[in-house]
N, C-alpha and C positions, 0 to 999 in steps of 0.2 A: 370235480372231475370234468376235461375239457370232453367237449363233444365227440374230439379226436379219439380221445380214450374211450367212450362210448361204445364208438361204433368200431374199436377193433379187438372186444370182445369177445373171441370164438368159446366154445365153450361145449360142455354136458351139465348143466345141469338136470339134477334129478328132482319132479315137482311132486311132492305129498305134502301139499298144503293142510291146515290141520281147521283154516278161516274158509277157505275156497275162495271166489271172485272177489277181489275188493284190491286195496289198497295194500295191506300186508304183500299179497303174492305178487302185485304190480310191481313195488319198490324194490323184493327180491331179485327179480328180474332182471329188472334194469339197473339195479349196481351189480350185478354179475357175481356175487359173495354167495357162501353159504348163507343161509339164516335160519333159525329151529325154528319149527312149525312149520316152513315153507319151501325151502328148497335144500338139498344135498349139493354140491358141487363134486361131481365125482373127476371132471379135468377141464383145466383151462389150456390153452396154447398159450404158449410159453414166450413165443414170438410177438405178439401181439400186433401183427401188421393187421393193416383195415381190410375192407373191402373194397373191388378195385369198381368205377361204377360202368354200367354196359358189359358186363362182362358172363357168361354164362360158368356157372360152377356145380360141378360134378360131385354127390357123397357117395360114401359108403360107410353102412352101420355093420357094423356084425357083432353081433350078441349069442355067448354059449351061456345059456340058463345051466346048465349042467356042471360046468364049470367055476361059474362067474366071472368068466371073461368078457370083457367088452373092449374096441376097436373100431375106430373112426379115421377114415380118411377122408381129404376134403381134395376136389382135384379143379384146375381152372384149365378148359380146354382140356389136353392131354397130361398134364405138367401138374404133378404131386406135391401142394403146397400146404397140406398139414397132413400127419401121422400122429394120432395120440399113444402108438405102440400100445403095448397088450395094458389096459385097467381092468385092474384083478376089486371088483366089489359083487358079495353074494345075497345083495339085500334086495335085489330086483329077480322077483320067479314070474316075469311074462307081465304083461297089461300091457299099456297102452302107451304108441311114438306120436309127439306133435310135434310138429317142424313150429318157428315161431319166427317173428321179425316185429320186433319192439317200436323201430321208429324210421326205419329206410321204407320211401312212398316209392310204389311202380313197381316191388317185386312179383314175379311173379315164380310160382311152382308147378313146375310141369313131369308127367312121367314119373310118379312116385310109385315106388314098388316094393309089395313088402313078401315075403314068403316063410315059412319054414324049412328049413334044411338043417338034417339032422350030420350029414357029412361036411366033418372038418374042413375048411380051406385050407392047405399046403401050408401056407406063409401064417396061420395063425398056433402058438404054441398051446399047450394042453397042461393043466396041470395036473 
């Protein structure tokens, strides 16, 4: 796997490692695969374009536990460059978001913000 492909990995993975810290959960990671014991892949981008570098990028998560919907946009500037459209998985009831960056030096994360809201967003479906 070239570096290229690496690093234009976008992704959800889901981490319920069964080892915890070591080399298992590392290797999952960083091939970007499902693997048992250590990660779910609940969606990759399909595009696989990189990351662009200097550039500032905008998410949004939304997760209906109620549902099992989940919903990831990824935005650069103003300009909407990934949509995972509605991922319908009911194996996650709440814990815990880690942002992560495998192997890009100099990122930084700013303005993270998490909340509960129990009201629908318009543009998300219901099932």
């Amino acid at each position: 796997m070239s570096s290229r492909d690496r690093a234009s990995r976008r992704g959800a993975p889901l981490v319920n490692s069964t080892t915890g810290p070591g080399q298992d959960i590392s290797l999952a990671l960083w091939k970007g695969v499902e693997v048992q014991g250590q990660t779910k892949l609940l969606w990759e981008d399909p595009s696989k374009v990189g990351w662009s570098y200097n550039s500032a990028y905008r998410w949004e998560l939304k997760h209906r536990v109620d549902i099992g919907l989940i919903r990831f946009r990824l935005y650069e500037g103003s300009r909407l460059v990934v949509d995972s459209g509605d991922v319908l998985d009911a194996s996650l009831h709440g814990g815990r978001l880690g942002v992560y960056c495998y192997s890009q030096e100099n990122v930084v994360w700013s303005d993270l913000v998490t909340k509960c809201d129990d009201t629908p967003p318009p543009d998300i479906t219901s099932a």
